[in-house]
ROGUMI-941429 format. One record per residue (C-alpha): residue in one letter; residue number from 1; x, y, z. Coordinates in Angstrom, 3 decimals, decimal comma, always signed. Example, Ala and Ser with C-alpha at 12.3 -4.5 7.8 and 13.67 -1.06 7.14 Angstrom:
<tikols>
TIKOL;A;1;+12,300;-4,500;+7,800 .
TIKOL;S;2;+13,670;-1,060;+7,140 .
</tikols>
This chain:
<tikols>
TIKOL;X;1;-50,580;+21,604;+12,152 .
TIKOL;X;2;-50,968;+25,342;+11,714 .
TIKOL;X;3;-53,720;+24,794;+9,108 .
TIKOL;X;4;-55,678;+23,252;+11,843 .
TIKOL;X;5;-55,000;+26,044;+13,820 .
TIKOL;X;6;-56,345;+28,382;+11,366 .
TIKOL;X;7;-59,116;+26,331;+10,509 .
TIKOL;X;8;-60,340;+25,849;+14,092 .
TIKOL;X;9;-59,754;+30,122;+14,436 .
TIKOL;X;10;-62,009;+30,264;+11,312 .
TIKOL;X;11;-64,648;+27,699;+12,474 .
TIKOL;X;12;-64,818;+29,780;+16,154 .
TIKOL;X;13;-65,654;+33,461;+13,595 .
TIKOL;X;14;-68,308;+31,444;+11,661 .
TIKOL;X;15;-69,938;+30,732;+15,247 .
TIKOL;X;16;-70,076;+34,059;+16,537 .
TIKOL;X;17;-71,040;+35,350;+13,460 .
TIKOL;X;18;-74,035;+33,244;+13,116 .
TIKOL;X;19;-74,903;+33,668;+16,693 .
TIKOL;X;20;-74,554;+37,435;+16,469 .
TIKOL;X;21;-77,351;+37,266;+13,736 .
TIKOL;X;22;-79,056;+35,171;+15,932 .
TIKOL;X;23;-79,225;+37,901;+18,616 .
TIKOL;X;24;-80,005;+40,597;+16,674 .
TIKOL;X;25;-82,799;+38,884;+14,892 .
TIKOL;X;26;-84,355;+37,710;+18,490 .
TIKOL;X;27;-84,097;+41,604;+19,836 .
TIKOL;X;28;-86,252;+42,971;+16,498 .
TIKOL;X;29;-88,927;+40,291;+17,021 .
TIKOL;X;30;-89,071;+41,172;+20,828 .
TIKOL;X;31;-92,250;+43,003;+20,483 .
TIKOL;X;32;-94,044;+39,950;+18,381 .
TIKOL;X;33;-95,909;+37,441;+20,612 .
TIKOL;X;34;-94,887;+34,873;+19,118 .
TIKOL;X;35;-91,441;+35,383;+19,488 .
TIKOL;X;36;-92,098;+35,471;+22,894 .
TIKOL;X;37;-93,026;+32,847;+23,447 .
TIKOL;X;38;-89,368;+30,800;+23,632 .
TIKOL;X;39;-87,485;+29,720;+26,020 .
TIKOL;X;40;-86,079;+33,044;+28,482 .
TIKOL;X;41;-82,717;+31,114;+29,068 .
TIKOL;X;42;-82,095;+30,476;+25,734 .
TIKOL;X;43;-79,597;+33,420;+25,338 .
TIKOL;X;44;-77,983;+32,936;+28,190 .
TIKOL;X;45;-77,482;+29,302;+27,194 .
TIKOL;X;46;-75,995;+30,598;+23,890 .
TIKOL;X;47;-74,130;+32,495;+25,301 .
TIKOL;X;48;-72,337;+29,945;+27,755 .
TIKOL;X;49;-72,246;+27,547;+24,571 .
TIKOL;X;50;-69,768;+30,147;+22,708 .
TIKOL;X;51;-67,431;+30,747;+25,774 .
TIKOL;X;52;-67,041;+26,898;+25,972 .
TIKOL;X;53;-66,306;+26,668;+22,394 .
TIKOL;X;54;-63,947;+29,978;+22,349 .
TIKOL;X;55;-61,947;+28,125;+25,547 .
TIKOL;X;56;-62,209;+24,691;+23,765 .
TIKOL;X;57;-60,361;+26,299;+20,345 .
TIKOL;X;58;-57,592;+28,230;+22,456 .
TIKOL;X;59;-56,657;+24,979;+24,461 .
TIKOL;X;60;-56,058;+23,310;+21,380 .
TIKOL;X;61;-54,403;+25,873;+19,759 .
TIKOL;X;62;-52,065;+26,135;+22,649 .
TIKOL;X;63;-51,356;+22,161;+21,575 .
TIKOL;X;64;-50,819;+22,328;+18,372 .
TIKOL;X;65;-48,819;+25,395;+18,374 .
TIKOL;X;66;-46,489;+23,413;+21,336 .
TIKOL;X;67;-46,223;+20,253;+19,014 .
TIKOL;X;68;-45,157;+22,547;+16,071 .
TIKOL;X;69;-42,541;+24,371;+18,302 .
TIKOL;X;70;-41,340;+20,933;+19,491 .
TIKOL;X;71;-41,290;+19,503;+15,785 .
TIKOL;X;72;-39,196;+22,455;+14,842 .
TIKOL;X;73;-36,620;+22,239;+17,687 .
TIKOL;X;74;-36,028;+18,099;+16,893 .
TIKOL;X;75;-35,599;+19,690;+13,027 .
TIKOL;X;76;-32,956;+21,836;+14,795 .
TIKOL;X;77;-30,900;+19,547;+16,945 .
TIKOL;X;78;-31,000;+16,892;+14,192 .
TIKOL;X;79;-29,334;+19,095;+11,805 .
TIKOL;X;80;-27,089;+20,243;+14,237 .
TIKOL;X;81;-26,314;+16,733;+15,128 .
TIKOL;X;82;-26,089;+16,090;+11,029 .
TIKOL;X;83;-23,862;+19,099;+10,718 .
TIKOL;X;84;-21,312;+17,638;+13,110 .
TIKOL;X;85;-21,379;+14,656;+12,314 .
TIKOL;X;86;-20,402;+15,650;+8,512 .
TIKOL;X;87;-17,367;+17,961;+10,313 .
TIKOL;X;88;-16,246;+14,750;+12,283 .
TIKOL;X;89;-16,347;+12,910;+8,716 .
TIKOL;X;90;-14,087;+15,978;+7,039 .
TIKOL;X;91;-11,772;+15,672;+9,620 .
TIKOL;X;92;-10,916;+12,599;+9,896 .
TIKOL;X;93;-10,851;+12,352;+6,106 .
TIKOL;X;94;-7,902;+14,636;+6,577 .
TIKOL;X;95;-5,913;+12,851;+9,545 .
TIKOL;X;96;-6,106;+9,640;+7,093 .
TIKOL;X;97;-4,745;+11,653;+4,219 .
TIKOL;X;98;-1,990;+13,462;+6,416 .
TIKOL;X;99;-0,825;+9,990;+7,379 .
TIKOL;X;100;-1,215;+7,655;+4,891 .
TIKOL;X;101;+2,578;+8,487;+3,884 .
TIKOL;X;102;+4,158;+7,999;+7,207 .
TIKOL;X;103;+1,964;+4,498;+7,778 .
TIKOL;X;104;+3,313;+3,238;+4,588 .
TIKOL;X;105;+7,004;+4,352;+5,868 .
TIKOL;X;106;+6,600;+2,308;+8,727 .
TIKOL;X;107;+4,977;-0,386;+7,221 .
TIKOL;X;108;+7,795;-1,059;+4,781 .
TIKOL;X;109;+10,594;-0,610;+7,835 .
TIKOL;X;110;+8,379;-3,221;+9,427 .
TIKOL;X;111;+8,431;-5,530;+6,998 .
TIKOL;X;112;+12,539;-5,500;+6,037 .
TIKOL;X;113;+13,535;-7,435;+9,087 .
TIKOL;X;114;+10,336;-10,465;+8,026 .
TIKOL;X;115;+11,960;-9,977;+4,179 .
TIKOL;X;116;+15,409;-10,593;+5,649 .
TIKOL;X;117;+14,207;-13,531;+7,845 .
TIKOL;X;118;+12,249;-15,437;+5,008 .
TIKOL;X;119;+15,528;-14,785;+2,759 .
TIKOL;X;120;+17,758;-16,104;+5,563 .
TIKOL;X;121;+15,320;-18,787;+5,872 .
TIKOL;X;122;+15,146;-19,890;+2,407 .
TIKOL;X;123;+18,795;-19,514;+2,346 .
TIKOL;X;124;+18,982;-22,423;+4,977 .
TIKOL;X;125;+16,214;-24,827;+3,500 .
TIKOL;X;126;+18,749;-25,043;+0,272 .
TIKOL;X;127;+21,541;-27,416;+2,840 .
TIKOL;X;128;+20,172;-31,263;+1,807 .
TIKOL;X;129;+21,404;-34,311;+3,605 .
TIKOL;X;130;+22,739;-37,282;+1,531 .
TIKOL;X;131;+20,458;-40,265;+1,726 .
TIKOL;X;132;+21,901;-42,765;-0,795 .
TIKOL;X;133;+23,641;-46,127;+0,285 .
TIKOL;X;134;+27,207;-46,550;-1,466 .
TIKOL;X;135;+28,302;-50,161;-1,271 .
TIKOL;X;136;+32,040;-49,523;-2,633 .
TIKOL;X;137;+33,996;-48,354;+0,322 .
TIKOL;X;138;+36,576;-46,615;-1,697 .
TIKOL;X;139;+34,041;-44,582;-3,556 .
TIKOL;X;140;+33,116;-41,034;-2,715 .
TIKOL;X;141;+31,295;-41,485;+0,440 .
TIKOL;X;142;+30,555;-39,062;+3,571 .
TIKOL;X;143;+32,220;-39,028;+6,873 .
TIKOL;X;144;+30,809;-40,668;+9,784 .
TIKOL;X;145;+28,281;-38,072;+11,603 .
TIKOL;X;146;+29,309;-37,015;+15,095 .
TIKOL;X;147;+27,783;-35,752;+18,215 .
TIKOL;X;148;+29,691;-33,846;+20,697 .
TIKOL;X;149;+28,846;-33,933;+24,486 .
TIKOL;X;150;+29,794;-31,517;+27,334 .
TIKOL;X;151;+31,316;-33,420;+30,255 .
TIKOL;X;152;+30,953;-31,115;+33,638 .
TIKOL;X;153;+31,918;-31,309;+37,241 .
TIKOL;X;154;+34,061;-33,951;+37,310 .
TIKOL;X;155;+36,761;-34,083;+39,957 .
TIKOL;X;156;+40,022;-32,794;+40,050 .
TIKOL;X;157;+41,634;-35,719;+39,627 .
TIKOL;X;158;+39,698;-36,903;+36,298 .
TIKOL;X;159;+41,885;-37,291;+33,604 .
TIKOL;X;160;+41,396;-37,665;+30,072 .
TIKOL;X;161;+42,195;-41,656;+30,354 .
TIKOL;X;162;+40,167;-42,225;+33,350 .
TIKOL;X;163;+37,422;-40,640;+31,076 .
TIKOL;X;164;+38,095;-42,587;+27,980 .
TIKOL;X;165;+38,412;-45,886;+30,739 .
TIKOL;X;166;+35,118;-45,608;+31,749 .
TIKOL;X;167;+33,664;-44,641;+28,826 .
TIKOL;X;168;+35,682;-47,708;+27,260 .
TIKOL;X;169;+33,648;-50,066;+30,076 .
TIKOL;X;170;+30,079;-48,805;+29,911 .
TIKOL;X;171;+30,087;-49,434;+25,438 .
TIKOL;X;172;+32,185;-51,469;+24,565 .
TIKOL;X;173;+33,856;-51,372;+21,044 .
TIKOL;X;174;+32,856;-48,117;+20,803 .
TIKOL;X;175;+35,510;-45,079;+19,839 .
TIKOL;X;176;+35,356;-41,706;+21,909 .
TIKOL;X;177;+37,342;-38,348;+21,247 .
TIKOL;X;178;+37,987;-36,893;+24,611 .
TIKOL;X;179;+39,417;-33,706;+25,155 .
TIKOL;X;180;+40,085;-31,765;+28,078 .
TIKOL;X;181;+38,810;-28,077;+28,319 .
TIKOL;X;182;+41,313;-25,611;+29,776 .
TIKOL;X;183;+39,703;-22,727;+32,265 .
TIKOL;X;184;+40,654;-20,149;+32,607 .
TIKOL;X;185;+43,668;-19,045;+35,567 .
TIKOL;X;186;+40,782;-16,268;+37,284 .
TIKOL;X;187;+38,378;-20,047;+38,228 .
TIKOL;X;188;+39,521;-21,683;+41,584 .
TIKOL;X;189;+39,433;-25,123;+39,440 .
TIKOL;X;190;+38,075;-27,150;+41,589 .
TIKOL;X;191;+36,391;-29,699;+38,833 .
TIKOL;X;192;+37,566;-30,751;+35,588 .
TIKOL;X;193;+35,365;-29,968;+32,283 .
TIKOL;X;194;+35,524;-32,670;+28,754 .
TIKOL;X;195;+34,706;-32,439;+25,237 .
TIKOL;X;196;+33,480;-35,909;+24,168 .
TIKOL;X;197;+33,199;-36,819;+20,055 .
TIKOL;X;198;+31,001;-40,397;+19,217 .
TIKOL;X;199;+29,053;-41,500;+16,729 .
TIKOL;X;200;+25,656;-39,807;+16,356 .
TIKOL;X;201;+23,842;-43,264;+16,088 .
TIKOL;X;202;+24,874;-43,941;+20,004 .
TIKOL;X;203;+23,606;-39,807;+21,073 .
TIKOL;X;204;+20,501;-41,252;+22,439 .
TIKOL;X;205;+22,240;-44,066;+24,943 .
TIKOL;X;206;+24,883;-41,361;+26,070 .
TIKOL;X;207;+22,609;-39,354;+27,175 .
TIKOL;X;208;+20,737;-41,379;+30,079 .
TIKOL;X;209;+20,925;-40,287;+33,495 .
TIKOL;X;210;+21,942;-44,121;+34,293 .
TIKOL;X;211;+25,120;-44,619;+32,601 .
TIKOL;X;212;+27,155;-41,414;+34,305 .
TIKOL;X;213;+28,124;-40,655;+37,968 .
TIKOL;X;214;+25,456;-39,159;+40,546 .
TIKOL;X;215;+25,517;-34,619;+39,731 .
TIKOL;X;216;+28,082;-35,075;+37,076 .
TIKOL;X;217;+26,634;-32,642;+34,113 .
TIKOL;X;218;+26,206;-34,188;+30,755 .
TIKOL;X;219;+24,665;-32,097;+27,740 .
TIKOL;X;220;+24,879;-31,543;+23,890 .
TIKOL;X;221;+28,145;-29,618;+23,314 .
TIKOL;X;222;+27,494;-26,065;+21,935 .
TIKOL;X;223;+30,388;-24,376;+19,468 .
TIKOL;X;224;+30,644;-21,203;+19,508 .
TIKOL;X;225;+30,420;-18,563;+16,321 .
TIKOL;X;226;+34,690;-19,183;+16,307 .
TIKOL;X;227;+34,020;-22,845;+15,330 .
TIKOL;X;228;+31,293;-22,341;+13,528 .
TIKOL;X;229;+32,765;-24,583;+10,788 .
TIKOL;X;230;+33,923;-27,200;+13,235 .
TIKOL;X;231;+32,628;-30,803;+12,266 .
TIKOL;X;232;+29,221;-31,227;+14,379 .
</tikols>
């Protein structure tokens, strides 16, 4: 852009240059009739021309010097924005560097309790159940599977052979464990709690709403950590 400035500055000196010769030629020949003979406005026309061309030339010179100034502050705030851009990269260069240890710290503590899980977990996938049918009945053979059941809110009065009666009349032929729970002195006692052992193939009919008394509670026993090898 600032060669067209210069060239347009040097184009504008050619002008007046040639025009100046121009003039001066025209005043020696003023006193030849021939010369005389031209056009009387012609300098003044000239003259205008030049001052037209001479305000043309500064105008743009004013816009090309503008668009250079503007190209050179958009060289400036890009490199600025370049400059901090590549500080924002150094630094956080250095806050992934400064905790890369402390990540991996964690990362590991995280991971002990999942290690200790899958172990405990693979631990537990290693207990098989027997599947094979023994016809001798004094061979080595498995116990019969049981299922325990919680017996709640019974009355007062319920004993363990009322229990084991009406137990005895809803399935038939069938053998029950019943065992009375002892509370403790601090509860008023005002219902009776039973611990109920049966075969696990009947766990499904013992457990509809149907066969026990109206807001009596009936669940799957749960053993606590004390009996934890109590036969389930």
């Amino acid at each position: 852009m600032s060669s067209v400035v210069n060239m347009s500055e040097n184009t504008l000196v050619k002008l007046k240059t040639t025009l100046k010769v121009h003039f001066e030629t025209k005043e020696k020949s003023q006193g030849d009739p021939q010369h005389n003979q031209g056009n009387p406005n012609e300098q003044y026309l000239l003259s205008k021309m030049v001052t037209q061309l001479e305000d043309r030339v500064e105008e743009q010179s004013k816009v090309i010097k503008h668009l250079i100034n503007t190209k050179n502050s958009n060289i400036e705030v890009k490199n600025t924005l370049l400059n901090e851009n590549n500080e924002n990269n150094d630094r956080r260069k250095r806050i992934n560097s400064s905790s890369n240890v402390p990540q991996n710290n964690k990362q590991t503590k995280m991971n002990e309790p999942t290690q200790k899980n899958e172990k405990e977990k693979n631990t537990k996938k290693t207990n098989i159940e027997g599947s094979a049918i023994i016809q001798d009945a004094n061979d080595f053979q498995a116990a019969p599977k049981k299922a325990w059941l919680f017996i709640g809110r019974a009355q007062q009065t319920t004993t363990k052979e009322k229990l084991e009666n009406y137990l005895a009349k809803k399935i038939p032929n069938t053998v029950f464990e019943v065992e009375e729970i002892k509370k403790h002195s601090t509860n008023n006692n005002k219902n009776k709690s039973f611990k109920v052992g049966l075969d696990f193939d009947l766990l499904d009919e013992v457990l509809k709403p149907e066969l026990w008394p109206k807001n009596l509670l009936v669940r799957r026993y749960i053993f606590f950590r004390t009996n934890k090898n109590s036969e389930l």
